[in-house]
DORODREN-703112 format. One record per residue (C-alpha): residue in three letters; x negated, y, z negated. Coordinates in Angstrom, 1 decimal. Each point is the difference from the previous one (the first is absolute). Example, Ala and Ser with C-alpha at 12.3 -4.5 7.8 and 13.67 -1.06 7.14 Angstrom:
<recs>
aa=ALA | x=-12.3 | y=-4.5 | z=-7.8
aa=SER | x=-1.4 | y=3.4 | z=0.7
</recs>
This chain:
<recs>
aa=UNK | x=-3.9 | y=-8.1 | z=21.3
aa=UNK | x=2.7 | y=-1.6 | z=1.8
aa=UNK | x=-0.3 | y=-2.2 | z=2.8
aa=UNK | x=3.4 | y=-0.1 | z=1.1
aa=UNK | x=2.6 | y=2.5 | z=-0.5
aa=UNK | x=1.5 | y=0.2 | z=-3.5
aa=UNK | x=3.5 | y=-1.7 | z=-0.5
aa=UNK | x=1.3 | y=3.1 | z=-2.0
aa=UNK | x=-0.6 | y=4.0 | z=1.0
aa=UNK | x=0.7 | y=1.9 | z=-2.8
aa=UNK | x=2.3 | y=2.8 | z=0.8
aa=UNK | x=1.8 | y=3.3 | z=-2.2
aa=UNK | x=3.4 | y=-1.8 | z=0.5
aa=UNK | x=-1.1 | y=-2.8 | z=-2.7
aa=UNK | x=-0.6 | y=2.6 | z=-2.3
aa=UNK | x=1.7 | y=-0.4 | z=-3.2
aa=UNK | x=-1.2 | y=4.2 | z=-1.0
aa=UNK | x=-1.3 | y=-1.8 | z=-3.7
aa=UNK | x=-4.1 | y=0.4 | z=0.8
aa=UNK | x=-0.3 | y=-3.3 | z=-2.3
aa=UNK | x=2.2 | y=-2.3 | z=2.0
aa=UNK | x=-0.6 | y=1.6 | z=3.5
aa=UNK | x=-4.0 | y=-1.3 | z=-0.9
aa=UNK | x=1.1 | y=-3.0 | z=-1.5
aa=UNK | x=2.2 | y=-1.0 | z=3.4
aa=UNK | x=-3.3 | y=1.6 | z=2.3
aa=UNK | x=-2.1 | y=-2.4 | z=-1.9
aa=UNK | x=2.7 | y=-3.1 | z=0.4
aa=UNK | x=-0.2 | y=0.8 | z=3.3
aa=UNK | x=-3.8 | y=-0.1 | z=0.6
aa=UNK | x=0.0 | y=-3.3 | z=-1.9
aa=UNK | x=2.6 | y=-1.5 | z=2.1
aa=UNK | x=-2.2 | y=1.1 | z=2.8
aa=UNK | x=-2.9 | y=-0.9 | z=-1.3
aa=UNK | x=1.6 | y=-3.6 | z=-0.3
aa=UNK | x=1.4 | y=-0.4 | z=3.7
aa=UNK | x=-3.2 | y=1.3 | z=1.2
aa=UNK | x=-1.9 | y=-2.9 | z=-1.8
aa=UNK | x=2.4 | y=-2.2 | z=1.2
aa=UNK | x=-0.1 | y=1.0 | z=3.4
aa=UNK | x=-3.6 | y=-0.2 | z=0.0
aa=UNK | x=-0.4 | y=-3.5 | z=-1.8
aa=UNK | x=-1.8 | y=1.5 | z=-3.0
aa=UNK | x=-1.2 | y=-2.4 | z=-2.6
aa=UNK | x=3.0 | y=-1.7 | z=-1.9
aa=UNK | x=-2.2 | y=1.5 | z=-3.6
aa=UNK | x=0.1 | y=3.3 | z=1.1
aa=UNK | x=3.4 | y=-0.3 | z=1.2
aa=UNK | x=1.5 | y=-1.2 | z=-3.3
aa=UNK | x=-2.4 | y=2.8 | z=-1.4
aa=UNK | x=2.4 | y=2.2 | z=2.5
aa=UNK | x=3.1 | y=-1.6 | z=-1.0
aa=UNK | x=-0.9 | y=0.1 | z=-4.2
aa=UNK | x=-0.1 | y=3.8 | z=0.2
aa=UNK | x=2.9 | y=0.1 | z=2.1
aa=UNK | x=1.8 | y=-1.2 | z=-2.7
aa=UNK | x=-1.3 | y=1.6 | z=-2.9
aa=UNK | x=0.1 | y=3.1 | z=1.7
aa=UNK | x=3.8 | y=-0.5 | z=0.6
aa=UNK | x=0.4 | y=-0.9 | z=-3.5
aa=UNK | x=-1.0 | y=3.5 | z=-1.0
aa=UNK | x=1.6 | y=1.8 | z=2.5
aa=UNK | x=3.0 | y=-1.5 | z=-1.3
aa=UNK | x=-0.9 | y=0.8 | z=-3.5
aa=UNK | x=-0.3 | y=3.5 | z=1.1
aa=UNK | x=3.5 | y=0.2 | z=1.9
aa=UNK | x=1.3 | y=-1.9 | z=-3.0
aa=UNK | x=-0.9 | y=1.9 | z=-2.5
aa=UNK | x=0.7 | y=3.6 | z=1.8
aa=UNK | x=3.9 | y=-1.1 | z=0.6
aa=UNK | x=0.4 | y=-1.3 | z=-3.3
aa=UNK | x=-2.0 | y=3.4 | z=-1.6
aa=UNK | x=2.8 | y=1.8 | z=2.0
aa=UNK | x=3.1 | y=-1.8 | z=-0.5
aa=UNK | x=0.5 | y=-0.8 | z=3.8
aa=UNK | x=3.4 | y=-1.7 | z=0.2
aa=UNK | x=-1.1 | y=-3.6 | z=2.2
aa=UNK | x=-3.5 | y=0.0 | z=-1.9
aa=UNK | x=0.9 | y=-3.6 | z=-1.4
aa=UNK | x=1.0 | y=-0.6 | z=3.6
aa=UNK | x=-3.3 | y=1.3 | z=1.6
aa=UNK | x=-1.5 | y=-2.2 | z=-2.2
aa=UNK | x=1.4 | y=-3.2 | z=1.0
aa=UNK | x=-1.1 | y=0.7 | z=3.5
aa=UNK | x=-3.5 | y=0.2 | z=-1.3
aa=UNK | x=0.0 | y=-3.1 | z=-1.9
aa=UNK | x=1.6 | y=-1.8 | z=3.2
aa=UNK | x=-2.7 | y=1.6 | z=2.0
aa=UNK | x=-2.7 | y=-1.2 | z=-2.4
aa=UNK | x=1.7 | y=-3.6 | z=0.6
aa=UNK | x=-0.5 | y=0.3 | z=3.8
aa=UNK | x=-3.6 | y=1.1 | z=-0.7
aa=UNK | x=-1.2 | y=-2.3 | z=-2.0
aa=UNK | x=1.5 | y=-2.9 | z=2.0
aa=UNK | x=-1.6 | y=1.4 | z=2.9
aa=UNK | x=-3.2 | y=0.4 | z=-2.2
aa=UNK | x=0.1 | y=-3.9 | z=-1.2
aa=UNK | x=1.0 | y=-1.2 | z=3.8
aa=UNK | x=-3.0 | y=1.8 | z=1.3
aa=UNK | x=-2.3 | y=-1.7 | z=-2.5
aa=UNK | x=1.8 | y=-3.3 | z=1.0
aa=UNK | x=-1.7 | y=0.0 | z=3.1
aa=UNK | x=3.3 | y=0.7 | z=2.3
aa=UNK | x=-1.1 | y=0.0 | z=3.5
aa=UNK | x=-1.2 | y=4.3 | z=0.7
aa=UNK | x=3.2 | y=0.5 | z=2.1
aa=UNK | x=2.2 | y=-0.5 | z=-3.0
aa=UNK | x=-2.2 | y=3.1 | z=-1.5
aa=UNK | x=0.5 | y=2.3 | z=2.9
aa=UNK | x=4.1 | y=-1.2 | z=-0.9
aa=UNK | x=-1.0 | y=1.0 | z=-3.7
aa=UNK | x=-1.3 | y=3.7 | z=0.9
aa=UNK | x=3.2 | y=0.7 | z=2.2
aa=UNK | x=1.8 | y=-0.4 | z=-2.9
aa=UNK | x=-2.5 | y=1.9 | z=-2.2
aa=UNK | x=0.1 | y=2.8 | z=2.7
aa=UNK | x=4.2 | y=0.1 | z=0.6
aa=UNK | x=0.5 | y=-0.4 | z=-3.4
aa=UNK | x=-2.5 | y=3.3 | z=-0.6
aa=UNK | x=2.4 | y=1.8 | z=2.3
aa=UNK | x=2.9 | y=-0.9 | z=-1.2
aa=UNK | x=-0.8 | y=0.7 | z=-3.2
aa=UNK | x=-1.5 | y=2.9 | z=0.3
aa=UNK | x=3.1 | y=0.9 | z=2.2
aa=UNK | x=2.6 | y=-0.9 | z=-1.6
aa=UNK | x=0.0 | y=0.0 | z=-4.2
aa=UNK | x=-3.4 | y=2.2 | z=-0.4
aa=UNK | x=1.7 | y=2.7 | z=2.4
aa=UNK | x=3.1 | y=-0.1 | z=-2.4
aa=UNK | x=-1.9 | y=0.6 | z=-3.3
aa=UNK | x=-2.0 | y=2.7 | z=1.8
aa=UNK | x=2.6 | y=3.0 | z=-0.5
aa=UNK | x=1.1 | y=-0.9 | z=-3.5
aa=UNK | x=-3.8 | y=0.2 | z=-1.0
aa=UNK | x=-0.4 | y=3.0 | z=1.7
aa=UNK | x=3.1 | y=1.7 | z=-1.8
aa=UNK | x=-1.7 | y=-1.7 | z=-3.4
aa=UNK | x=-3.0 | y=2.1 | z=1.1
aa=UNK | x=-2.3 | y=-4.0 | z=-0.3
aa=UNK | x=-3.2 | y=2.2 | z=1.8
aa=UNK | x=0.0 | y=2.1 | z=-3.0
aa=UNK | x=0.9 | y=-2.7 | z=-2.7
aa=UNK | x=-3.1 | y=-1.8 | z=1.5
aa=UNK | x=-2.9 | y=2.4 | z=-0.9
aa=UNK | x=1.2 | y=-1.2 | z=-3.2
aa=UNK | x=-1.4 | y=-3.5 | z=0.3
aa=UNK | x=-3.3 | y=-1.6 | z=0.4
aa=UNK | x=0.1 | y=-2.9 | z=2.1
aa=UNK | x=-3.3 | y=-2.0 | z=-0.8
aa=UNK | x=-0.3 | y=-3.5 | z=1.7
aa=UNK | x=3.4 | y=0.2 | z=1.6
aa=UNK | x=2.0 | y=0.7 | z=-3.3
aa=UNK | x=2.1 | y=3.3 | z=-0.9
aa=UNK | x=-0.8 | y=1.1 | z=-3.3
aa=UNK | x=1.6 | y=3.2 | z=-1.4
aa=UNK | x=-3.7 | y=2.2 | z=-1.1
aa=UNK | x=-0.6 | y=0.3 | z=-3.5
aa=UNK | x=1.1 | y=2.9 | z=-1.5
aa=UNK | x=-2.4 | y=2.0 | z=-1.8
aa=UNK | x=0.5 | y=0.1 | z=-3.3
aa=UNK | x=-1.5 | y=3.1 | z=-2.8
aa=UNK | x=-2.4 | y=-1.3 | z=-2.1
aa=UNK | x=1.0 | y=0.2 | z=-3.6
aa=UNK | x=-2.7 | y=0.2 | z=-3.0
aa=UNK | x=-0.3 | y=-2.8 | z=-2.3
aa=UNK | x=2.8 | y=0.0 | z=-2.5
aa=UNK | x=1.6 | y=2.8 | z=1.3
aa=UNK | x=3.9 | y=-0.8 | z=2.0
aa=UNK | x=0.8 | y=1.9 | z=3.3
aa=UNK | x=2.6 | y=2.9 | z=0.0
</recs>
């Protein structure tokens, strides 16, 4: 699949130990490669932005998830994890728009080393603080909880008796 060697290697040290956001960051990462390889290999500017456009939703909804987990649990700096995300979105989609400028490619390979050593340092640095307070919260469990259709926790329904016509529940 790849004709040069990927920008980002997974490893089990970027592990946050939340099975939802350690695939969410395994599928940033393939995107991010997925980018620099097209890059790298002069792919079509359409199927580039193509590239680009999921990169960004996709980071939206990872975001969402983290968001929405540290809120769910009380973490202390969730507000300030938060901000980071929306800066990062900023960096994004200013990257995103400079690409479809036309920027000359070498300004894009500029663009995915911040993409990749803003990955790490994320990843790194505030996801590797929540990681033990969602642990302690017991987040794995909490999760089988949810449904997460199209990128978007949703607590499941609860399942409710069914009560005959006219009569009330006890």
């Amino acid at each position: 699949m790849w004709s040069i060697m990927p920008l980002i290697v997974w490893t089990d040290q970027m592990c946050v130990g939340v099975k939802l956001l350690d695939n969410d960051h395994k599928k940033l990462v393939l995107l991010i490669n997925e980018l620099n390889e097209g890059i790298e290999n002069n792919r079509d500017k359409q199927e580039l932005d193509g590239v680009f456009e999921n990169l960004v939703r996709f980071t939206r909804v990872h975001f969402a998830h983290e968001e929405q987990l540290l809120f769910e649990t009380g973490y202390p700096a969730a507000a300030a994890h938060k901000q980071e995300h929306e800066s990062m979105i900023q960096k994004i989609e200013a990257l995103q728009a400079r690409f479809r400028s036309g920027a000359p490619m070498a300004m894009h390979k500029d663009g995915v080393e911040l993409l990749k050593s803003w990955l790490f340092s994320h990843m790194y640095g505030a996801d590797q603080e929540y990681a033990p307070y969602l642990e302690a919260k017991g987040v794995n469990s909490i999760l089988t909880s949810w449904e997460i259709p199209i990128g978007v926790m949703q607590k499941k329904p609860e399942h409710r008796t069914k009560v005959k016509h006219g009569a009330r529940p006890a």
